[in-house]
N, C-alpha and C positions, 0 to 999 in steps of 0.2 A: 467768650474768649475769641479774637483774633483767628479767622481762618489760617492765617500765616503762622499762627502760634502752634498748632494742630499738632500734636506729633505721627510719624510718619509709622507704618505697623511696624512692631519688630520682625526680623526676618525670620525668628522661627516662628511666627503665628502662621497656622494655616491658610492657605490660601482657597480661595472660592472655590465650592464644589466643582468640581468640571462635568460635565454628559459624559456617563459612562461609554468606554467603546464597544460596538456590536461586533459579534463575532464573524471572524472571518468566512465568506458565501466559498463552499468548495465550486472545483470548476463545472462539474457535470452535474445534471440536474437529477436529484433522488428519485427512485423507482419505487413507486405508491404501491401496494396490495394490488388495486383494482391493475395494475399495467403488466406484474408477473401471473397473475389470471388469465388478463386478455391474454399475452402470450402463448401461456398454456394453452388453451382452446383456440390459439390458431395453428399450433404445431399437431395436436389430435384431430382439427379439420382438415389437413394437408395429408395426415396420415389415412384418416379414411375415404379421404379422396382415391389418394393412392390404393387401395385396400381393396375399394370399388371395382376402377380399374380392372385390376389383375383377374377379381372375381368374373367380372363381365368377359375380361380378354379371354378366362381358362372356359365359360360358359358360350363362347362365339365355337371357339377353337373345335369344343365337342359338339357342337348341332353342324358343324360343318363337314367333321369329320366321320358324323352318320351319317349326314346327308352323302357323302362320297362313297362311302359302303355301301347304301343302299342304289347307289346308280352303277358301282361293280359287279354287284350282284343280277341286277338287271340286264347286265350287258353282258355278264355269263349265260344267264337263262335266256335271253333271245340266239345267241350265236348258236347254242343246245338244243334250241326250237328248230332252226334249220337245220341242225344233224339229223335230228332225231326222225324229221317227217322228213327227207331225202327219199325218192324212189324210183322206178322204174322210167315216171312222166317227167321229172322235173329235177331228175340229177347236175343235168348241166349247170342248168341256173341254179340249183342249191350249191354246186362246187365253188360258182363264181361270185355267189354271196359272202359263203363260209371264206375264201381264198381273200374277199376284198375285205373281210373284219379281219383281219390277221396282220402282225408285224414281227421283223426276228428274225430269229431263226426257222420259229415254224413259216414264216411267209416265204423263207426262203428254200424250205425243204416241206410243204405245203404237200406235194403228191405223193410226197413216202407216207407221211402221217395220214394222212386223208384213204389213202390205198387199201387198208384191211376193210374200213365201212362203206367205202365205193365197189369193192368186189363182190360183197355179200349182196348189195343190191341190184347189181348188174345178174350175178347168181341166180337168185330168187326171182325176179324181174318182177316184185314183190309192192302191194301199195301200203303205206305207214303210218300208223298215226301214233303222233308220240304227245306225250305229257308233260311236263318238268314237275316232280313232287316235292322236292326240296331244295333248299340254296343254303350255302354257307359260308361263311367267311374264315380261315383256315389259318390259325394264330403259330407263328411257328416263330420259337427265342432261337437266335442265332447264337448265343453264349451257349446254346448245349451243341452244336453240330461239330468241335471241333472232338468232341465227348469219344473214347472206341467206343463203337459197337450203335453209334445213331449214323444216316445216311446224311452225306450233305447236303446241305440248302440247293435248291433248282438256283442253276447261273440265270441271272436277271441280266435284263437290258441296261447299257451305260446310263446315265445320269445323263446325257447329251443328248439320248434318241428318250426316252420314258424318263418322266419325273419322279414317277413309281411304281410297284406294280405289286400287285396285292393276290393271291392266292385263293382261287374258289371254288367250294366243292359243290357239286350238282349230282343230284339222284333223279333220275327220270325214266321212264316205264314209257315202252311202245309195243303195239300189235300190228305183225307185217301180216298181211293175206297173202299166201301165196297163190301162184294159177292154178296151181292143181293140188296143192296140199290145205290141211288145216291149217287155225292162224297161229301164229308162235310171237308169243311175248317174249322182248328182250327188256331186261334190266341196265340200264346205264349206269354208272357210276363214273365221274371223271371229274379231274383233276384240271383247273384251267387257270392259269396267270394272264390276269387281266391289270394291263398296261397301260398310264395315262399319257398318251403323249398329246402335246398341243392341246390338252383337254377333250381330246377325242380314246373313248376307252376302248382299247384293242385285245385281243388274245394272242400273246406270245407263248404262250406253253399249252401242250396237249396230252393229260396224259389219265391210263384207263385202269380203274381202281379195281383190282381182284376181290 
């Protein structure tokens, strides 16, 4: 037959497969298992990071903060070293020791407070030797002193002259000889606010435990 003869398809006969359409790509790219993982285990490394941190910060905080205790308390038991051995030879220069470790108000009222244990020695004209047996550090909550029936908190040095000042107790035992008597042991017992200013520890309070 004639190419030209051909009949032409009918128009309802189907027409040639077409390639199926692929589905539409959304705009953001999917988030695989492995990527909500990683996440995870980078937000628990940040966490114990952080975690680390604080541990170490709160473990600085406390070796610092005995470290400073223990240099309060040192600095109570030496100023107590020069009360305690004061005597007939070496009063002056023990006053002007005890007078130059001092700030405050005791530094400024120095001879009243100083006066009951420089008379006894002058008295006696007596030679000393003292001890320090004990040292403490003297915990006291400020939420109980507004309490009836507790005494108030010892007034502390401003914020401006002491950054702090911490509270210490001292037990120490001395033997005066007298010139003409036997020897007589005194018992100390006192109470000392030791003050940090400019990082040099002072005693601003003086005070004598019954």
């Amino acid at each position: 037959m004639p190419d030209d003869e051909q009949a032409e398809p009918a128009a309802d006969e189907p027409a040639a497969a077409s390639t199926p359409e692929e589905p539409e790509q959304t705009d953001g790219p999917a988030i695989s298992p492995y990527g909500v993982a990683s996440a995870a285990l980078g937000v628990l490394s940040v966490a114990a990071i952080v975690l680390g941190w604080f541990i170490w910060s709160a473990h600085r905080s406390d070796v610092d903060e005995r470290s400073y205790q223990s240099r309060a308390m040192q600095a109570a038991a030496d100023w107590t070293g020069v009360l305690i051995n004061m005597n007939a030879d070496n009063i002056q220069a023990s006053l002007q020791r005890l007078h130059d470790g001092t700030i405050g108000e005791l530094n400024a009222d120095f001879d009243s407070a100083i006066q009951p244990y420089q008379q006894v020695v002058q008295r006696l004209q007596s030679r000393s030797r003292g001890e320090v047996e004990a040292v403490a550090l003297e915990t006291v909550h400020h939420d109980l002193d507004a309490q009836p029936g507790r005494p108030a908190s010892p007034e502390q040095l401003p914020a401006s002259i002491a950054r702090r000042t911490d509270t210490v107790m001292v037990v120490a035992t001395s033997v005066s000889e007298n010139s003409g008597g036997n020897p007589q042991t005194v018992h100390w017992n006192l109470r000392l606010g030791i003050s940090d200013v400019d990082g040099k520890l002072m005693v601003s309070r003086l005070e004598s435990i019954r």
